[in-house]
C-alpha positions in Angstrom: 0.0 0.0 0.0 3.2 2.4 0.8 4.5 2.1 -2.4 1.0 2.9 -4.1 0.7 6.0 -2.5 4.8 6.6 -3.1 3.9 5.8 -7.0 0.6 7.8 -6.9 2.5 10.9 -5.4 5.8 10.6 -7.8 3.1 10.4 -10.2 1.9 13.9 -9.3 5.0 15.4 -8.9 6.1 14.4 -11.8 2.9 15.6 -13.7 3.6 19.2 -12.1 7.2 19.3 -13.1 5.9 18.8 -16.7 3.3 22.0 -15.8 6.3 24.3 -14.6 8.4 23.2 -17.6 5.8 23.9 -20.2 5.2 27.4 -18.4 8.9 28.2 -18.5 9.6 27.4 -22.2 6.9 29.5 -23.3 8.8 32.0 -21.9 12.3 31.0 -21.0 14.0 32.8 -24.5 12.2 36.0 -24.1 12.9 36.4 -20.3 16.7 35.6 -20.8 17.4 37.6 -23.7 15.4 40.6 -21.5 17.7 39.5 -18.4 20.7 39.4 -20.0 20.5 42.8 -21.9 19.6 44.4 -18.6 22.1 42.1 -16.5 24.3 40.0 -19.0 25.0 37.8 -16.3 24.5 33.7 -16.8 24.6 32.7 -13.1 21.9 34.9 -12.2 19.8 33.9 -14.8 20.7 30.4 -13.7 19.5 31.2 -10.0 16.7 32.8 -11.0 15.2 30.4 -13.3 16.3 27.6 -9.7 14.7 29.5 -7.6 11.6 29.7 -9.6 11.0 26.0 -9.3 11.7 26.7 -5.8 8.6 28.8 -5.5 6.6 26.5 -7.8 7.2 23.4 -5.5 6.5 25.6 -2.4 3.3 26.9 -3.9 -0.3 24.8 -2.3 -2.1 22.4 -4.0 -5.5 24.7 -3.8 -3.2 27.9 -5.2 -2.4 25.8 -8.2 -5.7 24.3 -8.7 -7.2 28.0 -8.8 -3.9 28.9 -10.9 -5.0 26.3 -13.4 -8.9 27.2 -13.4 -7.9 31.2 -14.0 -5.5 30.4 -16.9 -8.2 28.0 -18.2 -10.7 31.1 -17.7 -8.3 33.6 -19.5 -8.6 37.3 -17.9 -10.6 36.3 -14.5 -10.2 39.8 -13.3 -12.6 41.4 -16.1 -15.7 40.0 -14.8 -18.4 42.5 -14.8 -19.1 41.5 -11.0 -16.0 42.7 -9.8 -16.2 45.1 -7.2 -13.4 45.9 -5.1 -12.8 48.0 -2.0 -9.4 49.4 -0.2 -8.9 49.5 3.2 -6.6 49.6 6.3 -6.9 46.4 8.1 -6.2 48.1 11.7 -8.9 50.6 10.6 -11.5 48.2 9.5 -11.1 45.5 11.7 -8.3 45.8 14.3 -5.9 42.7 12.5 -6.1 39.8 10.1 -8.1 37.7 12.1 -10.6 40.6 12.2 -10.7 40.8 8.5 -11.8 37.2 8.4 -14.4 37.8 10.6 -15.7 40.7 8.9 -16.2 38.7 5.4 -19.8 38.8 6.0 -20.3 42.1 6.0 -17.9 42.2 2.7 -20.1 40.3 1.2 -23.5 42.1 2.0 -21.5 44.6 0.3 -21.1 42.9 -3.0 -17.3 43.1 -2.9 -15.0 40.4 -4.5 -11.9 42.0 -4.2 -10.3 43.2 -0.9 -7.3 45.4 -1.2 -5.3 45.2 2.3 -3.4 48.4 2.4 0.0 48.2 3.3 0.2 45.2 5.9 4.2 44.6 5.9 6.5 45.6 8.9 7.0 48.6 8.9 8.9 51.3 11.6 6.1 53.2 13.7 6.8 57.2 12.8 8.9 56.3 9.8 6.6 54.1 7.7 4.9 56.4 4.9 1.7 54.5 5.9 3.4 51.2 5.7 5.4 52.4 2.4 8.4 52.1 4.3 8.8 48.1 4.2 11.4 46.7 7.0 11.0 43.1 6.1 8.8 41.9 3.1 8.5 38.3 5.0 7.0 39.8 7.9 3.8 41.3 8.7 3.5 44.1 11.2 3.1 42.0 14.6 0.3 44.0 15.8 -1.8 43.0 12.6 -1.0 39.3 13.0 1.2 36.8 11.4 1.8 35.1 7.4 -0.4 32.3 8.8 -2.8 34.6 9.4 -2.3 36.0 6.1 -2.3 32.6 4.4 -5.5 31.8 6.1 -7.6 35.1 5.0 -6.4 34.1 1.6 -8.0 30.6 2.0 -11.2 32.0 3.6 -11.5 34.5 1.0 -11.0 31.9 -2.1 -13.4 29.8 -0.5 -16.2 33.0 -1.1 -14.9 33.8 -3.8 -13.5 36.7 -3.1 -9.4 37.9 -4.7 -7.3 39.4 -2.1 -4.9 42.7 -3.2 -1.7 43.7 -1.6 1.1 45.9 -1.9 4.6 45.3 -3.1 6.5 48.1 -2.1 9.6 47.5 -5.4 11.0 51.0 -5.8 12.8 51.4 -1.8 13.2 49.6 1.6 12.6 51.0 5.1 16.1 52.4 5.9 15.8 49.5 9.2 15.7 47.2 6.8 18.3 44.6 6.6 20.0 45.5 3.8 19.8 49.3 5.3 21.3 48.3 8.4 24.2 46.4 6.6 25.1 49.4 4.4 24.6 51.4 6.7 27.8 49.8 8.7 29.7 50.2 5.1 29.0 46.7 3.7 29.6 47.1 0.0 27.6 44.2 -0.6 24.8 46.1 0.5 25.4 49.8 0.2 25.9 48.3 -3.7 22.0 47.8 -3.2 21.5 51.4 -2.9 22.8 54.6 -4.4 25.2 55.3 -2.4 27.9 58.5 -3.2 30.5 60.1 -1.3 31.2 62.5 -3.9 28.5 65.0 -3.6 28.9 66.4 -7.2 27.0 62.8 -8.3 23.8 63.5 -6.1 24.0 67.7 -7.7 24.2 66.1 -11.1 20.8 64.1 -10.3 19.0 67.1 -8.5 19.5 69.2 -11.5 17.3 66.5 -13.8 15.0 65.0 -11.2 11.7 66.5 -10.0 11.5 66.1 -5.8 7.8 64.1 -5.2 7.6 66.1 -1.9 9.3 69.1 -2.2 7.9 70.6 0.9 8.0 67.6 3.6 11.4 65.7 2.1 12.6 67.9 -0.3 16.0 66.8 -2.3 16.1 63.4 -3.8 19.3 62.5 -1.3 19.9 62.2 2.3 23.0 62.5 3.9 24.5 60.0 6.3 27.3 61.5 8.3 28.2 58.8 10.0 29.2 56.9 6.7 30.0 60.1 5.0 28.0 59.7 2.2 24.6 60.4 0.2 21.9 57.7 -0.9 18.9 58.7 -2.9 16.0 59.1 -1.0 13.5 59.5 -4.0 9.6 59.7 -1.2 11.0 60.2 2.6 15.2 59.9 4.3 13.8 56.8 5.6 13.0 55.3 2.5 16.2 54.4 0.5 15.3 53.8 -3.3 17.0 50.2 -4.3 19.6 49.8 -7.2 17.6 47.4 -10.1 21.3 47.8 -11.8 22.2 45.1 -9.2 21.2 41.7 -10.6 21.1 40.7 -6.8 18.3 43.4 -6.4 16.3 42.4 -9.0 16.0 38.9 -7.8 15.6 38.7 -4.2 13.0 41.3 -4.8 11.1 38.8 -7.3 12.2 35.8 -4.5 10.1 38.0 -2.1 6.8 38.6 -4.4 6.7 34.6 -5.1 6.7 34.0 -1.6 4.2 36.7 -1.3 2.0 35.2 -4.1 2.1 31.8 -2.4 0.8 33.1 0.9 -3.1 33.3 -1.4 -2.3 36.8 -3.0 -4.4 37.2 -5.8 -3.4 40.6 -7.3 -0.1 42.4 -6.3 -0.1 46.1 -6.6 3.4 47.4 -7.8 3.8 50.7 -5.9 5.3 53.6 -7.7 6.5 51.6 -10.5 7.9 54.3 -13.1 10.8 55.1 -10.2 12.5 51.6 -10.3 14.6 52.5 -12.6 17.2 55.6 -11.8 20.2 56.5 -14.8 22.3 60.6 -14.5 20.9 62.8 -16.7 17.4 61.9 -17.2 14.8 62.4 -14.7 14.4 59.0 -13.5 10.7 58.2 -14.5 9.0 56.0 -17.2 13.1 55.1 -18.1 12.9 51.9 -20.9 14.4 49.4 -18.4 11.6 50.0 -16.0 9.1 48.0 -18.7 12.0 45.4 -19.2 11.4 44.6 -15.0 7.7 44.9 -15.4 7.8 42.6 -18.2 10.6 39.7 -16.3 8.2 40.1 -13.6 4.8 39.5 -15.9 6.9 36.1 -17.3 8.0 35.0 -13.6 4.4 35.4 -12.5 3.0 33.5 -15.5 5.8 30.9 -15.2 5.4 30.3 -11.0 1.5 31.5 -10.4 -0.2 32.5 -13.4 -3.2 33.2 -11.6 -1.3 36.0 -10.1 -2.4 39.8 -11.2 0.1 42.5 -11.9 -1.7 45.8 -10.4 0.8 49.0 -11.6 0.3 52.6 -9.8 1.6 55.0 -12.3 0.6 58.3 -11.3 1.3 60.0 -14.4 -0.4 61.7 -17.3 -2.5 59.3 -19.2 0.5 59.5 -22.1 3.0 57.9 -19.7 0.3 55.5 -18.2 -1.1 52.9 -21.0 2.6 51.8 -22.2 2.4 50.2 -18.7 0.1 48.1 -20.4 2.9 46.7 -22.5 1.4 45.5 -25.8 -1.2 42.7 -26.5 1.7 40.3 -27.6 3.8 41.2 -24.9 1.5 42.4 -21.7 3.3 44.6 -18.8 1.0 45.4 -15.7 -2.9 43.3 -16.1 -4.7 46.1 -14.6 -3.5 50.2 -14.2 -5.4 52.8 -12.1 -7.1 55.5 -13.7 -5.8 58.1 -12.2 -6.1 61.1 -14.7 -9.8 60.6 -15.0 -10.4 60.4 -10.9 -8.6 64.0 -10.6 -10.6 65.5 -13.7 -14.3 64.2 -12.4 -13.5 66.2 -8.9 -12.5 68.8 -11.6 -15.9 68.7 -13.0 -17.8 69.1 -9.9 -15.9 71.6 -8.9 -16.2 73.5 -12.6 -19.4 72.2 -13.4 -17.8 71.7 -17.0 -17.4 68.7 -18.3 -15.2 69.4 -21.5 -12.0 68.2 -20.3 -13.2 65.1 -18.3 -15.4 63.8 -21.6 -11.2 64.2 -23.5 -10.0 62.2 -21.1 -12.6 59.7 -21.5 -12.5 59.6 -24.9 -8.6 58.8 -24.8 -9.2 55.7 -22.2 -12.2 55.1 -24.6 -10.1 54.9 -28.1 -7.6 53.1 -26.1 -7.8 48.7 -26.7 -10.6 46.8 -25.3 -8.0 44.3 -23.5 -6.5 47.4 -21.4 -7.9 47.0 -18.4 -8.4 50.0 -15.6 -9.3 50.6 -12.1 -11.3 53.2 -11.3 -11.8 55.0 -8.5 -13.5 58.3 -6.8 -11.2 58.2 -3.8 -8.3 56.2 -2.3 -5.8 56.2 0.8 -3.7 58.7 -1.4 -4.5 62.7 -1.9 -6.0 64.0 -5.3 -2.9 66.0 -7.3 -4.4 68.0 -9.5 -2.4 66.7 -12.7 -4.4 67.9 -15.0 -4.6 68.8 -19.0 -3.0 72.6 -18.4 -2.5 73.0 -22.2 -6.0 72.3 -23.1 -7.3 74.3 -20.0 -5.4 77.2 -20.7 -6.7 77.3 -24.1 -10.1 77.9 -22.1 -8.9 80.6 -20.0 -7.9 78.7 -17.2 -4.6 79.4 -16.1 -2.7 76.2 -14.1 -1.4 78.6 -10.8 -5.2 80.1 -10.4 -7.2 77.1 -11.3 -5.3 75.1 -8.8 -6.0 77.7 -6.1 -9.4 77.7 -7.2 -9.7 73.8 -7.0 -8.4 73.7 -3.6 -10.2 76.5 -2.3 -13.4 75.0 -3.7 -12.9 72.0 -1.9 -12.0 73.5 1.2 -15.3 75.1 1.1 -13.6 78.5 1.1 -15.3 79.1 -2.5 -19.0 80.6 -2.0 -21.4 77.7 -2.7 -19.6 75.0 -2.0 -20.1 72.2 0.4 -17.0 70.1 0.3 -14.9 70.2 3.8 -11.2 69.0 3.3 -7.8 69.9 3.8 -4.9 70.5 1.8 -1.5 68.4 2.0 1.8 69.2 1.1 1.1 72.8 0.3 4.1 74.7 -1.4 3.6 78.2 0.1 6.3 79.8 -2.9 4.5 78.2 -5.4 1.4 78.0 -4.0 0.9 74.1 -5.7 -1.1 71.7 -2.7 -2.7 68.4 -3.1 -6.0 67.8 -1.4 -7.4 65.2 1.1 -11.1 64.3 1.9 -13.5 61.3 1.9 -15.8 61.1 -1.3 -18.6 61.9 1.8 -17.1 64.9 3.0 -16.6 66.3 -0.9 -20.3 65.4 -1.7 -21.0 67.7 1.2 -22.3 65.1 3.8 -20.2 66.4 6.1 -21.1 70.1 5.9 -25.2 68.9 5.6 -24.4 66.9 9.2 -22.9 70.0 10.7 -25.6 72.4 10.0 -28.3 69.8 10.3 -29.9 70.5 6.9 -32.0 68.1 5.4 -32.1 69.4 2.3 -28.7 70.3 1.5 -28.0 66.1 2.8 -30.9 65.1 0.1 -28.7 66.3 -2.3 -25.0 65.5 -1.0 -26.5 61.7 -1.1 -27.6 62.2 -4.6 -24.5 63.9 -5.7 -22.4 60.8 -4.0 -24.2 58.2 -6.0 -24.6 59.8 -9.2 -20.5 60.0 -9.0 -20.4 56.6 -8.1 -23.0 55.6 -10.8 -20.8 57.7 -13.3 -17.2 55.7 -12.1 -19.6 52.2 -12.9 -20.5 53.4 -16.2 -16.7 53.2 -16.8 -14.5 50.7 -18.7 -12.8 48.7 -15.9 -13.0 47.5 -11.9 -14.2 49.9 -9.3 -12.7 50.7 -6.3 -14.7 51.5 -3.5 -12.5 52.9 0.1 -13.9 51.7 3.1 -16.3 53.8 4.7 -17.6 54.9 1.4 -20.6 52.8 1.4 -22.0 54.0 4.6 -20.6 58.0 3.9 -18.3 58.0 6.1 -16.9 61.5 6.7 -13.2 63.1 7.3 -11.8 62.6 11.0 -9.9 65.3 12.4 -8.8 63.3 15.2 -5.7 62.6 13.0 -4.5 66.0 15.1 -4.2 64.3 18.0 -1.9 61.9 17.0 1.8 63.1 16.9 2.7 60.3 14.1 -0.1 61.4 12.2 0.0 64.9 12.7 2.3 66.0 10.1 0.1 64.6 7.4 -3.0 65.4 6.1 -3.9 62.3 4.4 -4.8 60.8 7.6 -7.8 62.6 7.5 -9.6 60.3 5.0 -7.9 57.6 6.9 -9.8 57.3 10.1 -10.7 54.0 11.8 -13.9 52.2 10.1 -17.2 53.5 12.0 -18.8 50.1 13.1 -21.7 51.8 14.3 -22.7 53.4 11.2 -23.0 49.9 9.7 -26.5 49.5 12.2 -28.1 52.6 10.1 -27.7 51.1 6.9 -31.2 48.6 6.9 -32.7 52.0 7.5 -33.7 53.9 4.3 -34.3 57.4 5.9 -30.7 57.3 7.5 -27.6 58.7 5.4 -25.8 55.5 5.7 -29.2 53.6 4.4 -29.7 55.9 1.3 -26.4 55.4 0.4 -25.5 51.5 1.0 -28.8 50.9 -1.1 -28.0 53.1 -3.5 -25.0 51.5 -4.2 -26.3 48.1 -3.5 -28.8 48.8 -6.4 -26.1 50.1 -8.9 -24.0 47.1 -8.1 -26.6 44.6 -9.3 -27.8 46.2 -12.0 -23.8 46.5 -13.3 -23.4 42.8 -13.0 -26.4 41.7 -14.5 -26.6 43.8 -17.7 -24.5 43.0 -20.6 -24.0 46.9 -21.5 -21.4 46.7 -18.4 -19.2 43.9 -20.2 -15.7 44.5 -20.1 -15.5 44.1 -24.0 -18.4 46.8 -24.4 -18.0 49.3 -27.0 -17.9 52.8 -25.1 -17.7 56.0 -26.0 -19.2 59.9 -25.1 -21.9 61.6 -26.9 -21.4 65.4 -27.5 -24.2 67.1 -26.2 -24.9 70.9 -26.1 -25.4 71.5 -22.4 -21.4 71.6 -21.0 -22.5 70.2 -17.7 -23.9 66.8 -19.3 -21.6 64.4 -19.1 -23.3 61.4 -21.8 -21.7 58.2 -21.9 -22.7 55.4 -24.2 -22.3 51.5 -23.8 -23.2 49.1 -26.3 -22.6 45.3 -26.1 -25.1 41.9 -27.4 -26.8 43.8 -29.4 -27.8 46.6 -26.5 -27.3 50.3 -26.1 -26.7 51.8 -22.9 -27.5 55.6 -22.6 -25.6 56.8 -19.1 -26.9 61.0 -18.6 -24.9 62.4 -15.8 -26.0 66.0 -14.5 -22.6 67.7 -13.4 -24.3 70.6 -11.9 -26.9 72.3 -9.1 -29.6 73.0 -11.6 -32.1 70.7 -13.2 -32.3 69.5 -16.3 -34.5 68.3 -19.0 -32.3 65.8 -21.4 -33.3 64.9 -25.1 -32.7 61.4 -25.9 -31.1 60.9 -29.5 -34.2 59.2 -30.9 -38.1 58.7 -29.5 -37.9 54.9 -28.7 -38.4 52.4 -26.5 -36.0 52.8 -23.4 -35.7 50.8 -19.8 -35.0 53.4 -17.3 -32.2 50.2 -15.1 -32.5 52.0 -12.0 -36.7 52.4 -11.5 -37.1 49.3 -14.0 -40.1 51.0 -15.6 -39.7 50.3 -19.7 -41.6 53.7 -22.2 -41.5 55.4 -24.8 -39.1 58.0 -24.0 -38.1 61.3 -26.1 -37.1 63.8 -23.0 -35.8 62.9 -19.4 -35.6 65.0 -16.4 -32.4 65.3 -14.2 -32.3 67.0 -11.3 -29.3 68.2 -10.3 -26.2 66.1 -9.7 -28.6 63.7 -11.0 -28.1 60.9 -13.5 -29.9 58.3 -15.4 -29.7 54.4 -17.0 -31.7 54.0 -19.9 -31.4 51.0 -21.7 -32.6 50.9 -25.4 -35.6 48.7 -25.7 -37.6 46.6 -23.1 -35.9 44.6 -19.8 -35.9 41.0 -21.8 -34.4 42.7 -25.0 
């Protein structure tokens, strides 16, 4: 009987050796010719390809299975049910463990894809949010454990539900232990880093390279007297940017997302990927080399755990975004954000002009069907305004003014306005800020709550799910951040934290507000209005063929510059999405007098004008429900 099972199991090993080893021919000539122009060095190659197997053999029988389903599915992630949300596990549920517990309430929520926000171990004060990774194998105690990890991932699978993580590629924590050995002037490590003791090298970068924050770390280098030199510190001093030149970077990083993979990741965010790659003389963003790494790491992840998602956060115009996409034949990142069309919609409700956010639509629109984004209102990051100055100028819209004007507005400094906020990393020379507040507080929950005005609340609910409605009508996943669904508002308690002082962005990160959560089976309550709003918009999204992934979309010029109309058409159906960017009501002539299904009310007529009121929006479906 022994040697049965001994046969049986040789058997099966032997049957997923041939698996790995079809994986890595399809790839194995393209990945070392990519290697070897970046690296030319064999023995690396050799490891890399070693430790690859490595990872494959370590990877779970139920990781594989679903590896195998999802390559047999093709592109799993562009289900029209997909609905994701972001949050901070300490926030939403204390640890781990809490998270599991809290999959219910996930569910009731129609969300299939959590993304943990930074969960890795991280050094309290000095950890950009947990940006600032310290050890990639190890979570942050007071969250829990990789078992714990590993088992969320199971419980999650088992519902059905994809779980999203960082992967922090471009820097380390300076604690750690590659940090700590430079730091003692180990050249094996300091060679990890940019390290220079000649301080004419670090003047030659500063003179080509933009600072990200130059009012809270500004300089792209910190000093280190007691080594007597400089290493580039691209975000914060504690965060020291790694050195892809080194093969040895390159793979213990991709040693360290396989291992994260096999703990039940299901999509792995790259953070800050156009950085990874630094060269003198250019400014160290978008450089060629940084697709050549995206694309080794696409291969590795198709090779080791193909049902693995490659998530890239390029904040960048949307020029410099969609090469992340690689090409069809050779595919980068699966899945981009969308970031250019989140900061031009606030742009629109704080204009009331839609012009330049139907552009940008129309650029994501004319861009290939198999490009997939992820869209989002809000997130744990503050809104830049990065915006299309050239064409805005050309309206009379200067970029200095309009960016005071944009923050001002959503300050609630501008008259009529009923977003609350603040602003975060203002430059008071140039005047330039970013701003932070939850989609709530922008929609002017906040302000109606503080005044106690029903009326102004009737419409800060209706302007937050017409936005919402508006990011479903999009091509792509969206993104809901925690506290979202029940309109949760900014907390200012951030102020009495001195960690979290310093920085704004904390006030859209406040702990998750439990008790809200008991309001939301009540339909006069805020929280009720909202979560059944959305509820509503979620179903009809993932039962209607218009919302396929593969739809033809596109915007329909219409005279009135605060209608935003977006059209979706896909089986033979038509999709007419009306969105009212503005105070005043509306009355909207459809292109034709026809049959339509209003997808909200489900009420099927003969349409030829609609009414919106304002910041409202409408659904209408040409022909009847069964068509």
């Amino acid at each position: 009987m022994a040697g049965k099972t001994r046969k049986v199991k040789k058997a099966a090993k032997a049957g997923e050796d041939a698996v790995f080893q079809k994986r890595l021919a399809r790839h194995h000539d393209e990945l070392r010719w990519l290697y070897m122009e970046l690296y030319g060095n064999d023995a690396m190659f050799a490891e890399l390809c070693s430790q690859m197997k490595e990872y494959y053999d370590q990877r779970n029988a139920k990781l594989k299975k679903l590896d195998a389903e999802r390559e047999a599915a093709g592109a799993w992630y562009r289900k029209r049910d997909m609905l994701g949300m972001m949050m901070y596990i300490d926030n939403f549920a204390g640890d781990i463990k809490g998270v599991s517990r809290k999959l219910p309430y996930l569910e009731k929520c129609n969300v299939n894809y959590i993304h943990l926000m930074p969960f890795l171990d991280s050094p309290k004060g000095r950890s950009d949010g947990g940006y600032a990774v310290a050890d990639f194998r190890k979570v942050k105690p007071e969250l829990g454990t990789m078992e714990d990890l590993a088992d969320l991932a199971e419980k999650c699978h088992e519902k059905g539900i994809s779980l999203c993580m960082d992967f922090v590629m471009n820097h380390t924590s300076e604690d750690h232990e590659w940090a700590v050995r430079a730091r003692r002037g180990e050249g094996e490590y300091m060679s990890r880093y940019f390290f220079y003791a000649d301080p004419s090298i670090p003047q030659e970068y500063e003179k080509t390279v933009p600072q990200v924050f130059p009012t809270t770390a500004p300089g792209n280098f910190t000093y280190l007297p007691e080594l007597g030199h400089y290493v580039m510190t691209t975000f914060y001093p504690y965060q020291w940017d790694l050195n892809y030149r080194n093969p040895r970077v390159f793979n213990e990083m991709m040693y360290n997302f396989l291992y994260l993979a096999n703990q039940g990741m299901d999509i792995i965010r790259i953070d800050a990927v156009p950085y990874i790659w630094k060269e003198p003389g250019t400014n160290c963003r978008n450089l060629p080399q940084v697709h050549t790494i995206v694309r080794m790491m696409r291969m590795i992840g198709e090779i080791v755990c193909p049902g693995i998602v490659l998530l890239g956060e390029v904040v960048m115009e949307p020029d410099k975004v969609a090469p992340y996409f690689g090409t069809v034949e050779k595919p980068e990142c699966h899945m981009l954000y969308n970031v250019t069309t989140m900061a031009t919609t606030w742009n629109t409700v704080a204009t009331r002009d839609i012009r330049l956010l139907r552009q940008q639509m129309d650029i994501v629109c004319a861009l290939p069907r198999e490009y997939t984004f992820l869209n989002y209102l809000r997130c744990h990051d503050d809104i830049g305004w990065g915006l299309d100055y050239a064409t805005l100028s050309s309206w009379g819209m200067k970029e200095v003014p309009h960016k005071k004007y944009l923050n001002d507005y959503f300050q609630g400094k501008t008259e009529g306005s009923v977003s609350r906020g603040e602003l975060y990393n203002e430059d008071p020379v140039t005047g330039d800020a970013r701003f932070c507040g939850t989609t709530a507080s922008m929609c002017g929950v906040e302000s109606a709550g503080f005044e106690q005005d029903e009326q102004k609340m009737e419409w800060a609910v209706r302007k937050d799910l017409m936005l919402h409605a508006y990011m479903f009508t999009q091509s792509g996943i969206p993104m809901l951040y925690s506290g979202d669904e029940i309109g949760q508002v900014n907390d200012y308690t951030y102020k009495e934290d001195p960690d979290k002082a310093p920085d704004s962005r904390y006030i859209h990160r406040g702990k998750f507000c439990w008790d809200l959560t008991e309001k939301i089976s009540d339909k006069d309550s805020v929280q009720g209005r909202i979560f059944e709003g959305l509820s509503a918009l979620e179903k009809i999204r993932r039962t209607e063929a218009v919302f396929n992934a593969d739809a033809e979309v596109y915007t329909k010029d219409y005279s009135d510059q605060s209608i935003l109309w977006v059209v979706r058409r896909a089986e033979g159906e038509e999709l007419h999405a009306v969105f009212n960017f503005s105070d005043e009501g509306k009355t909207v002539w459809m292109p034709e007098k026809a049959e339509y299904t209003d997808l909200v009310t489900g009420r099927t007529a003969e349409v030829e004008t609609v009414e919106l009121p304002g910041w409202g929006f409408v659904w209408m479906k040409k022909g009847s429900a069964e068509s």
